[in-house]
C-alpha positions as CSV (number, residue, x, y, z in Angstrom):
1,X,-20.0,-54.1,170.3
2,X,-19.2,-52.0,167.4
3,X,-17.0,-48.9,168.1
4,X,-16.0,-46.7,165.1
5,X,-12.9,-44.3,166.4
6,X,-13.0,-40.6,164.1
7,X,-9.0,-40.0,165.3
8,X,-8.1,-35.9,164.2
9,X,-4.8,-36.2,164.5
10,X,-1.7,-36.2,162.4
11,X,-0.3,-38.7,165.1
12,X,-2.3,-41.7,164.4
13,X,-2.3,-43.9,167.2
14,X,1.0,-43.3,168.4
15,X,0.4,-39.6,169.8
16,X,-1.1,-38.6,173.4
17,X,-4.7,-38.4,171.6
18,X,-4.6,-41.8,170.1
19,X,-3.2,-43.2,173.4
20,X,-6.4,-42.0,175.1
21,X,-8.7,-43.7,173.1
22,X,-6.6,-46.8,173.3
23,X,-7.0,-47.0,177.1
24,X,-10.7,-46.2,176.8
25,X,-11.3,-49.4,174.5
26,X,-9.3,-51.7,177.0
27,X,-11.8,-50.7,179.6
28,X,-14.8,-50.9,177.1
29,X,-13.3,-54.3,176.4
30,X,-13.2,-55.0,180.3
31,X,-17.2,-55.2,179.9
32,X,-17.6,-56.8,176.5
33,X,-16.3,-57.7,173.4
34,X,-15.4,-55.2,170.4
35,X,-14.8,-54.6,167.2
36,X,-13.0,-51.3,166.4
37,X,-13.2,-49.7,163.1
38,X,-10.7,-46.3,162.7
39,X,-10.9,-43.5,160.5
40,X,-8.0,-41.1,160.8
41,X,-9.6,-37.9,159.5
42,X,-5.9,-36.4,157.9
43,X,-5.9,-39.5,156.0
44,X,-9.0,-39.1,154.0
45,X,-8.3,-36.6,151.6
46,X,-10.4,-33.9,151.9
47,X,-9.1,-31.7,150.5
48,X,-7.4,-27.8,152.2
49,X,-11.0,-27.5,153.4
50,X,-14.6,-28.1,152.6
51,X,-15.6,-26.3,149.2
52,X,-18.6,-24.9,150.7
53,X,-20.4,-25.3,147.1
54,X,-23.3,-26.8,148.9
55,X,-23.6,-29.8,146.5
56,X,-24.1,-32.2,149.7
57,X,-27.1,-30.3,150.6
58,X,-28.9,-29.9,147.4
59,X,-28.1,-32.3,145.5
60,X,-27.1,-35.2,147.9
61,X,-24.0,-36.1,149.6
62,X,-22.8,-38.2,146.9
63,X,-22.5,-34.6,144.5
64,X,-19.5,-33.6,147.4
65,X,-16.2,-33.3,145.1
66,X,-15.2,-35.3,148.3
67,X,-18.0,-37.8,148.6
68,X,-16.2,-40.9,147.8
69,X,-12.7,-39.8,150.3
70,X,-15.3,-38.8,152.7
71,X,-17.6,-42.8,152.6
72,X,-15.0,-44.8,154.7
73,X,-15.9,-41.9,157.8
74,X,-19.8,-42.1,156.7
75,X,-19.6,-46.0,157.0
76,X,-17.6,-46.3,160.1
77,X,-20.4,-44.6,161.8
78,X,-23.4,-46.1,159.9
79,X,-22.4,-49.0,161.2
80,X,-21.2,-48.3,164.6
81,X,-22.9,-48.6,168.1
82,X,-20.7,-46.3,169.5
83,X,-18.6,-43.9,168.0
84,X,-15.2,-42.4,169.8
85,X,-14.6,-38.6,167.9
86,X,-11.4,-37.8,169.6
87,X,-9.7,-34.5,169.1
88,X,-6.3,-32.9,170.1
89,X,-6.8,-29.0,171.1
90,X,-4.9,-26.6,169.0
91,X,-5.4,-23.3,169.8
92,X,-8.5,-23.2,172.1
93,X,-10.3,-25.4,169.7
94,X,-10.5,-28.9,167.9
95,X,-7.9,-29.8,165.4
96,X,-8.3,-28.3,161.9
97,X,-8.4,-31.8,160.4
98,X,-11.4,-32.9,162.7
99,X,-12.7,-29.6,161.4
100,X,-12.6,-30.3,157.9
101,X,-14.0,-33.8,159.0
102,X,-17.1,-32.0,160.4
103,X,-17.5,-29.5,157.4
104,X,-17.5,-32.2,155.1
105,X,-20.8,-33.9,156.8
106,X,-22.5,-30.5,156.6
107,X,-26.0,-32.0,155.0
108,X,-26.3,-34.2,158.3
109,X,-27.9,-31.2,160.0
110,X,-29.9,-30.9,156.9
111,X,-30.7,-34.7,157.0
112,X,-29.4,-36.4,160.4
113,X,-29.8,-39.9,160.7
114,X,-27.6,-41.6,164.0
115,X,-30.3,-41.5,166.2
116,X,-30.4,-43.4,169.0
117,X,-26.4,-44.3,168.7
118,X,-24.0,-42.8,171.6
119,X,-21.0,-41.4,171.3
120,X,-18.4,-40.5,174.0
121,X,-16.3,-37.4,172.9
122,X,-12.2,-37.1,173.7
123,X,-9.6,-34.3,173.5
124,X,-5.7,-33.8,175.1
125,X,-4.2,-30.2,175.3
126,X,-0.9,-29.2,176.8
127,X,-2.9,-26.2,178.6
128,X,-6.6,-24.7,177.8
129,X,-8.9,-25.5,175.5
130,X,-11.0,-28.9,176.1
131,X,-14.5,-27.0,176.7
132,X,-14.6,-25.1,173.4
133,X,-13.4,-28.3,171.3
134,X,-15.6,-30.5,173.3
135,X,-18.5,-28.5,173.2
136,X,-18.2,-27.4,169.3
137,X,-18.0,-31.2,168.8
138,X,-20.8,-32.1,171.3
139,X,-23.2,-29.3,169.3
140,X,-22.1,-30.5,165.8
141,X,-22.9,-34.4,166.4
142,X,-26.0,-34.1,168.1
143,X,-27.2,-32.3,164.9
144,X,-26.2,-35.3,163.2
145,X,-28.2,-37.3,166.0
146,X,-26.1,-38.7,168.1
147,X,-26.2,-38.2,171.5
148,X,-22.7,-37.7,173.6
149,X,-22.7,-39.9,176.7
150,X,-19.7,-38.8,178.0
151,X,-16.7,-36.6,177.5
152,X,-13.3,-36.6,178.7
153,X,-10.2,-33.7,178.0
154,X,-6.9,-35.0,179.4
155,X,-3.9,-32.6,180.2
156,X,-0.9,-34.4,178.2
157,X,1.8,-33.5,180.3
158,X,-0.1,-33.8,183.2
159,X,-0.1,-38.1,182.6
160,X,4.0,-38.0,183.8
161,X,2.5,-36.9,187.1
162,X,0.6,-39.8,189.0
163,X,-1.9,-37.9,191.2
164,X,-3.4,-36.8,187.9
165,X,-2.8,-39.8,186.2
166,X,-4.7,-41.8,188.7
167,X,-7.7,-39.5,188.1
168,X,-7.8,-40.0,184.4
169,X,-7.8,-43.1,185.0
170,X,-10.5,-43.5,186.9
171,X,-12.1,-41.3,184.9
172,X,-11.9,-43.4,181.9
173,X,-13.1,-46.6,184.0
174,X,-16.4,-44.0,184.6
175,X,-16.6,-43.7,180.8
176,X,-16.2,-46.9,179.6
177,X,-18.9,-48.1,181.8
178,X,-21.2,-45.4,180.8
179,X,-20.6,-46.1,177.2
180,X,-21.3,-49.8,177.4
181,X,-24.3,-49.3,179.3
182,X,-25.7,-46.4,177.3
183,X,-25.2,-48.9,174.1
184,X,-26.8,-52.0,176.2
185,X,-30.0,-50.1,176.9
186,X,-30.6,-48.7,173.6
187,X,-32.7,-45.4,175.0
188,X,-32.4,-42.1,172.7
189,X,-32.4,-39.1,175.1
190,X,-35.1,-37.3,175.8
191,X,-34.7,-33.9,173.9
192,X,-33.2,-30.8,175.6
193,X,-34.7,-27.2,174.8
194,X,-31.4,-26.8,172.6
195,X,-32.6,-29.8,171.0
196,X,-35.9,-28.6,170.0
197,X,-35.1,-25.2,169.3
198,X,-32.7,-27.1,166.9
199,X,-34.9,-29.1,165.5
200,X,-37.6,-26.4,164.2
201,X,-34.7,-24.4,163.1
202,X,-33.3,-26.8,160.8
203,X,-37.2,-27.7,159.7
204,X,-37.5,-23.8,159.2
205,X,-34.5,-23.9,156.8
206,X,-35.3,-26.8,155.4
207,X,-39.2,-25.6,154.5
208,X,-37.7,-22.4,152.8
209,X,-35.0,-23.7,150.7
210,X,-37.7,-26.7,149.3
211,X,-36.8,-25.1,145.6
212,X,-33.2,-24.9,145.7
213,X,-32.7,-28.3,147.9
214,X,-35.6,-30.3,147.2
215,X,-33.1,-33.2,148.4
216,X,-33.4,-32.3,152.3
217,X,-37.2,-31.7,151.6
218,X,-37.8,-35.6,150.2
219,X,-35.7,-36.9,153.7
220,X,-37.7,-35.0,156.0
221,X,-41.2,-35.6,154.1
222,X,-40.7,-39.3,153.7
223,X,-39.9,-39.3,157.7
224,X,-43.2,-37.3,158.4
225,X,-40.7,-34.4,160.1
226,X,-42.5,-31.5,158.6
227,X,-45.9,-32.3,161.0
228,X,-43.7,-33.8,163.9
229,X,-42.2,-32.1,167.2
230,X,-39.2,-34.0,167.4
231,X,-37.1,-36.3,165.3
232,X,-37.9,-39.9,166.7
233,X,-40.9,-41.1,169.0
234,X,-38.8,-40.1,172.3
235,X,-41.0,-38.2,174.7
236,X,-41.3,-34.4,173.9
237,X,-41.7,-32.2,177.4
238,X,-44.3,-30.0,177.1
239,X,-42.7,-26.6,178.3
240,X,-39.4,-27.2,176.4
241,X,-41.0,-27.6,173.6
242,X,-43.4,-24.5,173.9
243,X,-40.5,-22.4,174.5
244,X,-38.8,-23.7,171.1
245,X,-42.7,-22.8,169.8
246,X,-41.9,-19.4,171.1
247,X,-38.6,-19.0,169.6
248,X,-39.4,-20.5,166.0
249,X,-42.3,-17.8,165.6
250,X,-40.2,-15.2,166.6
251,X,-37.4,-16.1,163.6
252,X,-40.2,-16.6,161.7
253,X,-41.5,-13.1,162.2
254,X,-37.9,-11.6,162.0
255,X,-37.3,-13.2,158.5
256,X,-41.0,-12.4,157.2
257,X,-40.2,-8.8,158.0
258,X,-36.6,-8.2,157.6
259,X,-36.2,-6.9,161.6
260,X,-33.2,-9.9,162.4
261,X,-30.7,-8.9,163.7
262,X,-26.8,-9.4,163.1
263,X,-25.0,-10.6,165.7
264,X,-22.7,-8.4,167.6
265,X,-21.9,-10.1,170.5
């Protein structure tokens, strides 16, 4: 098995993060053999932060001032089975370096392509905070296509202690196994009602922007998106994907006559 590890921290290997996924590919190793490619995301030169021209999305990822810093992450998980994105929590939320990572693959909501491969999602915090960095990363990958298998947010402090560090422990053997076996059978998800309200927003977008990024229009026209219900041939369920019907005609009508909304919480 392939595992690509996207590490966001400024510890490498050596902090509490890096430890985690360490003892997550001895278990995975436990089951079968692996090869481990690593991207530490503070190490690719990214710059402060993403640009936001929007290069990536109309003119193609390679027109990122970033694009060749960013290609060592972009192969890592072109050629992975399973990809590790593992994440310290600073300040209620992910790292800001596995931000920048994420900002920097902007165009794969545009034109997502790891379908089909799982990906098991870590993060360590000295207090609060696993659920929001966990679930920003959880939304932002399965726009890309992966599907999370499993996730796992570890107190740091808490591993001195061995009650809890039993429980991690076993939690990671949990995980491991999931990951292998999610990799051996080879089964995209079926999609979610998130998923396919997800879907016909990003085609929505991607329909009215055909002039200014004609790039996303050729992906999703030479992969017959435009007249499909779903990304890949997995089975669509018939009232999720009425109710993302529902909710694509209503942004439709809101944008045709000017009646959205802002949010206000």
């Amino acid at each position: 098995m392939r595992v690509g590890v996207v590490l966001g921290t400024g510890h490498g290997e050596n902090g509490t993060t890096g430890a985690l996924v360490d003892d997550l590919l001895a278990r995975v190793r436990t089951h079968t053999p692996v090869e481990v490619d690593l991207v530490r995301t503070d190490e690719l030169a990214l710059g402060p932060s993403c640009p936001a021209c929007l290069a990536c999305m109309t003119a193609g990822e390679q027109a990122c001032p970033n694009a060749d810093n960013a290609q060592p992450a972009r192969a890592l998980m072109d050629a992975a089975d399973l990809v590790v994105f593992a994440t310290p929590v600073h300040s209620f939320t992910l790292s800001a370096t596995m931000k920048r990572f994420v900002d920097h693959f902007a165009y794969l909501i545009h034109r997502p392509r790891y379908f089909g491969t799982p990906a098991v999602l870590l993060s360590t915090a000295a207090g609060a905070g696993h659920d929001a960095a966990l679930g920003y990363l959880q939304t932002a990958i399965r726009r890309w296509g992966f599907h999370t298998v499993g996730q796992l947010g570890v107190n740091g402090p808490g591993l001195q202690k061995a009650p809890y560090r039993a429980k991690v422990d076993q939690a990671l053997d949990e995980l491991a196994a999931s990951a292998v076996k999610a990799v051996e059978d080879g089964v995209e998800p079926t999609p979610t009602t998130s998923d396919l309200i997800g879907f016909r927003v990003a085609r929505l977008l991607v329909e009215s922007s055909r002039d200014e990024g004609p790039v996303d229009a050729a992906y999703w026209d030479e992969r017959g998106w435009f007249d499909a219900d779903w990304f890949t041939d997995a089975k669509v369920p018939r009232l999720p994907n009425a109710l993302a019907g529902f909710v694509e005609g209503r942004i439709r009508k809101g944008i045709a006559s000017g009646s959205a909304k802002p949010y206000r919480g």
